[in-house]
C-alpha positions in Angstrom: 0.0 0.0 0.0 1.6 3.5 -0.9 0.9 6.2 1.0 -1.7 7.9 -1.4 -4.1 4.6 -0.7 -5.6 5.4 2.2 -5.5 9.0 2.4 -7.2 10.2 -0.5 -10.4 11.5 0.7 -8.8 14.0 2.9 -8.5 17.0 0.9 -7.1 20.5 2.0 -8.0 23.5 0.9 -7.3 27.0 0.9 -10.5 29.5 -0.9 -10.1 27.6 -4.1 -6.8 26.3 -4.5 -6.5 22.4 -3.8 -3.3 21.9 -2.3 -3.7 17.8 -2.3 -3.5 15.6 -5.2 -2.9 11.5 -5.9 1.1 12.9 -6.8 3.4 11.3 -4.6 7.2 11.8 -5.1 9.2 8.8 -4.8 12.5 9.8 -6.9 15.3 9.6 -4.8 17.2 12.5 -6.7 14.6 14.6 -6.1 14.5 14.0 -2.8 18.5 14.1 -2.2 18.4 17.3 -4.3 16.2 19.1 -1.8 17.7 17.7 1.5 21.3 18.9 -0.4 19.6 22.2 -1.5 18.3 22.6 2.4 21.5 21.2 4.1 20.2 18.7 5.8 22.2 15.5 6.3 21.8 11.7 6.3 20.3 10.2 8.6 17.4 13.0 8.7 15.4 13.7 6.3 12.4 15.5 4.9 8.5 13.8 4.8 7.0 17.3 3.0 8.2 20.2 1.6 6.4 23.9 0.6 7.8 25.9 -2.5 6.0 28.7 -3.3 5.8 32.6 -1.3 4.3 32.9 1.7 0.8 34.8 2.3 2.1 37.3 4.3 5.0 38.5 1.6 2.0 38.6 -0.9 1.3 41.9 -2.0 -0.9 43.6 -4.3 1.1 43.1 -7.6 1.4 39.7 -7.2 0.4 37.6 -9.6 1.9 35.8 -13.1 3.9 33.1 -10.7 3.6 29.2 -10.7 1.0 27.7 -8.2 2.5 27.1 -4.8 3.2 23.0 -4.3 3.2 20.7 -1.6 5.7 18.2 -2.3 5.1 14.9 -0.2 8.1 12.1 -0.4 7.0 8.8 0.0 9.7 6.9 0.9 10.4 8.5 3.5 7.1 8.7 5.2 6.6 4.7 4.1 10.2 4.0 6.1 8.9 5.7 8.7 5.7 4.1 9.2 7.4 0.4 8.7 4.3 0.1 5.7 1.7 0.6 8.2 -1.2 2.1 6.6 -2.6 4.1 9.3 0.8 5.1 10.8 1.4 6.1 7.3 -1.8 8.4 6.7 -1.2 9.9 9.9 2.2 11.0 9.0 0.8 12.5 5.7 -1.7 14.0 7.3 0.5 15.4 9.7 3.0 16.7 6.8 0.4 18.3 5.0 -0.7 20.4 8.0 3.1 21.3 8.7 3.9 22.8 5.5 0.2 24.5 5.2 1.9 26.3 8.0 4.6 27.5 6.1 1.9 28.5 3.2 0.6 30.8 6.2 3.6 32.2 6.5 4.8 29.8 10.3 8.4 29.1 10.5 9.5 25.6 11.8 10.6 26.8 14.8 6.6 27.9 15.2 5.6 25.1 13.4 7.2 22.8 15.8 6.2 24.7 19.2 2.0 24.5 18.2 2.9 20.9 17.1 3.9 20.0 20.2 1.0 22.0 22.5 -1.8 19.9 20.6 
């Protein structure tokens, strides 16, 4: 079971941009080009990743850009979980809310300190 399976019919989104889709990225360059491009070393490692500008740096002339993305790396997420479905869609689900964060403009360090008062 991949990690889109189960976790499908959870959608997130923000006035009328969907921010979830059935892509899942399992390309291990892709994934060692982004820890690489973030400096972050073996053995951590990254379950989700936001590219895109913030809403509070948003200003009136923006516009013309490429959609914001949500990048969610399976392997990772599937290691993590041992292939346990639920374990699994609760890691997504818990990626997907961390880097809607940072869509909101929350650095990690925020990010991090709400995560761990819920």
């Amino acid at each position: 079971m991949g990690v889109g399976d189960g976790v499908r019919g959870e959608l997130i989104a923000v006035g009328t941009e969907l921010l979830w889709g059935d892509r899942a990225d399992t390309n291990t360059l892709v994934l060692s080009q982004a820890l690489a491009d973030l400096g972050i070393e073996p053995p951590d490692t990254l379950f989700g990743l936001y590219r895109g500008v913030d809403v509070t740096r948003r200003h009136s002339g923006y516009g013309n850009v490429l959609p914001d993305t949500i990048t969610i790396y399976q392997g990772p997420i599937e290691e993590e979980a041992e292939g346990h479905p639920a374990e699994m869609a609760e890691i997504v689900r818990e990626t997907v809310v961390h880097e809607m964060g940072h869509y909101f403009g929350l650095d990690d360090e925020t990010m991090h300190r709400i995560e761990g008062d819920c």
